[in-house]
C-alpha positions as CSV (number, residue, x, y, z in Angstrom):
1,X,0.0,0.0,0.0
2,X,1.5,3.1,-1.0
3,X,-1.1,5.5,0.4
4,X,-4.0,4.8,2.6
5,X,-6.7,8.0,3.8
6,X,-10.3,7.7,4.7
7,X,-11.5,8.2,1.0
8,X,-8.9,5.9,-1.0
9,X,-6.1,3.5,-0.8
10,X,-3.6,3.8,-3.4
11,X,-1.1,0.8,-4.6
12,X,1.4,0.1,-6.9
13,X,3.3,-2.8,-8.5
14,X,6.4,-3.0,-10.7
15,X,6.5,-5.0,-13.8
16,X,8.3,-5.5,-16.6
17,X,12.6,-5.0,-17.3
18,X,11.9,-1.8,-17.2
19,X,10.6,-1.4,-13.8
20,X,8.0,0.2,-15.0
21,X,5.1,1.2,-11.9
22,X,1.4,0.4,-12.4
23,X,-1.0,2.1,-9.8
24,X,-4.1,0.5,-8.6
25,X,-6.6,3.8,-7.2
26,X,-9.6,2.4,-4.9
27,X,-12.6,4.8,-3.8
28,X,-13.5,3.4,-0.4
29,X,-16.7,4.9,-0.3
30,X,-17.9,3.2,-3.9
31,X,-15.2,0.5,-4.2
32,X,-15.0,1.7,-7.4
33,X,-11.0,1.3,-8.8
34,X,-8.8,2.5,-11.6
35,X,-5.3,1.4,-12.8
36,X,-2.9,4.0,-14.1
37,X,-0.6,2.6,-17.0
38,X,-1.4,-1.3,-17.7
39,X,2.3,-1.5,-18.7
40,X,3.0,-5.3,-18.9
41,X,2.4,-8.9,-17.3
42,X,-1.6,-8.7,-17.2
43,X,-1.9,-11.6,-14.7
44,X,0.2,-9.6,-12.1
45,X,-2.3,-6.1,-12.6
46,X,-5.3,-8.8,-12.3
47,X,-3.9,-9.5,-8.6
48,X,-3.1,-5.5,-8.0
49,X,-6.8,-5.3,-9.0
50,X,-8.1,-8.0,-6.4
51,X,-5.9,-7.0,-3.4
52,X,-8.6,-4.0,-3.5
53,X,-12.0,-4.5,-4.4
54,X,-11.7,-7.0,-7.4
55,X,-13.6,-5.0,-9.8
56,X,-12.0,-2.2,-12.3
57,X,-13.8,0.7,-13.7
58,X,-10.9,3.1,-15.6
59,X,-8.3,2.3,-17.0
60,X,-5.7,5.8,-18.0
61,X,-2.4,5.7,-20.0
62,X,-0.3,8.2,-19.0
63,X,1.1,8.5,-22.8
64,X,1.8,6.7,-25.9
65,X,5.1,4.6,-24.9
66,X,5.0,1.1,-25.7
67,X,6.4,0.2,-22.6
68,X,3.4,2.0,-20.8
69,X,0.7,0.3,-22.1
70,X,1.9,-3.6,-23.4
71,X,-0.8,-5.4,-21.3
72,X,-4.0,-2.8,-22.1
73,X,-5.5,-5.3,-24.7
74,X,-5.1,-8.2,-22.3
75,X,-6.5,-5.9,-19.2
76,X,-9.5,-4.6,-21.4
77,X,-10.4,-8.0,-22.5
78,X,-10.7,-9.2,-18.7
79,X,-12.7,-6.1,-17.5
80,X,-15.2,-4.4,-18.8
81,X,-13.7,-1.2,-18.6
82,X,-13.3,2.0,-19.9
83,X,-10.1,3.5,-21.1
84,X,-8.9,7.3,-20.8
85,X,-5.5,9.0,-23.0
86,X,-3.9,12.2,-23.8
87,X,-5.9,12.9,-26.8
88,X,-2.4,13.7,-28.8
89,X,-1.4,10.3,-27.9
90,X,-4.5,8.2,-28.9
91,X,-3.7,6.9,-32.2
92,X,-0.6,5.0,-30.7
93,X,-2.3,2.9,-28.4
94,X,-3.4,-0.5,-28.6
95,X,-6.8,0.2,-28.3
96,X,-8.5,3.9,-28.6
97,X,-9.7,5.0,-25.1
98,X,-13.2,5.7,-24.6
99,X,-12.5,8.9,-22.9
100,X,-10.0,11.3,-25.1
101,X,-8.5,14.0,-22.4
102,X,-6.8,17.5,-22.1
103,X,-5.5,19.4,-19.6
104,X,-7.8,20.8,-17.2
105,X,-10.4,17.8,-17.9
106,X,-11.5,15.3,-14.9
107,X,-11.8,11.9,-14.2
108,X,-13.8,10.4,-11.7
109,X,-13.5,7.0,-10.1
110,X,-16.2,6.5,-7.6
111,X,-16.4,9.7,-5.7
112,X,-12.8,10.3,-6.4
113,X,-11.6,13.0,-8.7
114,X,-8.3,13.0,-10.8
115,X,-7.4,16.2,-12.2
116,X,-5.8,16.1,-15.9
117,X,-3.0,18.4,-16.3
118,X,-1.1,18.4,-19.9
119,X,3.0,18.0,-20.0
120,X,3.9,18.5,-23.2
121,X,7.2,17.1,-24.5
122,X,8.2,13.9,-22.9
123,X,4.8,12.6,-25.6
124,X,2.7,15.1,-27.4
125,X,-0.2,13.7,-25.3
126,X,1.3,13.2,-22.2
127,X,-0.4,13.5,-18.9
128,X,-0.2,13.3,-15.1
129,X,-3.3,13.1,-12.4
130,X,-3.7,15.2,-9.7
131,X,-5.6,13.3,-6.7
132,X,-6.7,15.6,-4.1
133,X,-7.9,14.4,-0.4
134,X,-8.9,16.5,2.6
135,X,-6.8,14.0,4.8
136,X,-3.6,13.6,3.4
137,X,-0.9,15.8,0.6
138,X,-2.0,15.7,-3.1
139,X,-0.4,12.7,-5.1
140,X,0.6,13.4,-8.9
141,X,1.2,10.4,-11.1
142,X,3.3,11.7,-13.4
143,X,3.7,9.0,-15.7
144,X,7.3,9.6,-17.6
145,X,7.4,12.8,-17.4
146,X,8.5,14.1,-14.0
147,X,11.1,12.0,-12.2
148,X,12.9,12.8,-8.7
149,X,15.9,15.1,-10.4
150,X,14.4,16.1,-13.4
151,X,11.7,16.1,-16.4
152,X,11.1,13.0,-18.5
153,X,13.3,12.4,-21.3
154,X,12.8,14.3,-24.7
155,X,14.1,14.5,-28.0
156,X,14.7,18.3,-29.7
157,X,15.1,21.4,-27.4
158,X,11.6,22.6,-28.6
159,X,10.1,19.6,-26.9
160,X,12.5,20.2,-23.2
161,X,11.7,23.8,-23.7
162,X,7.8,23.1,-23.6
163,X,8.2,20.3,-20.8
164,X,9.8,23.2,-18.2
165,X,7.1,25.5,-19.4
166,X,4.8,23.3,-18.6
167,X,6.1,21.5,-16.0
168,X,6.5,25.0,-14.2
169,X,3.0,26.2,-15.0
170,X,0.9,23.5,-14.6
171,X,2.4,21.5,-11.9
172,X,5.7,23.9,-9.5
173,X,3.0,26.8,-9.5
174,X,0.1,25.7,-8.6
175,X,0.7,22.8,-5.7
176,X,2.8,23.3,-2.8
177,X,6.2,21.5,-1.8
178,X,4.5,18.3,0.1
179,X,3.1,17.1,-2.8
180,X,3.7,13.5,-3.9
181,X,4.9,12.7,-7.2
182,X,4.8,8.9,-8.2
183,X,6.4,8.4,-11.7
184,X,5.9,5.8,-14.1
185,X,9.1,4.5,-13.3
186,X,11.1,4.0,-9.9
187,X,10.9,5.5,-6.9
188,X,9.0,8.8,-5.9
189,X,9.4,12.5,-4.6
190,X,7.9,15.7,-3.4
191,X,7.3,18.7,-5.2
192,X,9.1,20.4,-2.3
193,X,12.6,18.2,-2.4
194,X,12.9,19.1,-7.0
195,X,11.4,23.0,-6.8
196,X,15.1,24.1,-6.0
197,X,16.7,22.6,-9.2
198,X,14.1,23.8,-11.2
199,X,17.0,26.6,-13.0
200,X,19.5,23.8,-13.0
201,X,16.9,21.1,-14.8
202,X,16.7,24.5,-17.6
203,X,20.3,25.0,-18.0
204,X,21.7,21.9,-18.3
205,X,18.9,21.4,-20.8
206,X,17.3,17.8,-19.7
């Protein structure tokens, strides 16, 4: 269990070579559940899903990757379930999510809400969640492109350059240092322990 308040529990496995993380989101009012990223090994995301409730209602892909997403066939076939993207990103995938999303959009998940916020760069369509509770910090799942020590990895200046921006914008300026960030990859960090690097990320220039 990575985070457990009165209104949700939140875990996590790691699958795949690449370590990559998938999150399991439970509303413990509804029991209603969502996994983040269905990156790989379907049988192991089917266990994720029954150490909480057993059912699964949302399924979001953080971006178009192909490491991200190699078990969201498998996982939709198992579950009726509906799927949520970057809408930038939703030719790429395996299967075209029901729900096509932009920054500022919501998704709910029982009585849950996960904020959409846009990154730019790391994917054209790439986005993190915002998941806000009265009892504990606000958790971001970043998905690849904010990692403890810097943005996600991209592939022209133009695409760094729009990361920062929005990276700053969308996610340094609006919540506040004790904010969680889980990436799609490894371990986490706050908000609070990478603001002060923020001028080094931009001149080193990844």
């Amino acid at each position: 269990m990575l985070v457990q308040t009165g209104t949700y529990h939140l875990r996590a496995c790691s699958v795949s070579e690449m370590d990559n993380n998938v999150y399991l989101l439970t509303c413990r009012s509804s029991g209603a559940q969502a996994v983040v990223d269905a990156a790989d090994d379907v049988d192991t995301i089917e266990r994720l899903v029954a150490a909480g409730t057993g059912s699964l209602d949302l399924v979001v892909t953080t971006h178009q990757h192909w490491d991200h997403h190699r078990a969201l066939a498998d996982l939709c076939e198992r579950y009726a379930v509906r799927t949520a993207a970057g809408a930038e990103d939703a030719a790429a995938l395996p299967v075209h999510p029901d729900v096509l999303v932009h920054d500022g959009d919501v998704l709910t998940v029982g009585e849950l809400r996960l904020e959409v916020i846009g990154l730019r760069g790391h994917t054209p369509g790439s986005v993190a969640l915002a998941l806000r509770a009265p009892d504990s910090p606000t958790v971001l799942l970043t998905g690849d492109s904010l990692f403890p020590g810097g943005p996600g990895r991209t592939t022209s200046p133009q695409d760094f350059t729009s990361l920062m921006d929005d990276l700053e914008a969308r996610v340094f300026a609006v919540f506040p240092d004790d904010t969680v960030v889980l990436p799609g990859h490894g371990a986490g960090t706050t908000l609070g322990a990478e603001r002060p690097h923020l001028a080094q990320w931009r001149e080193r220039g990844w």
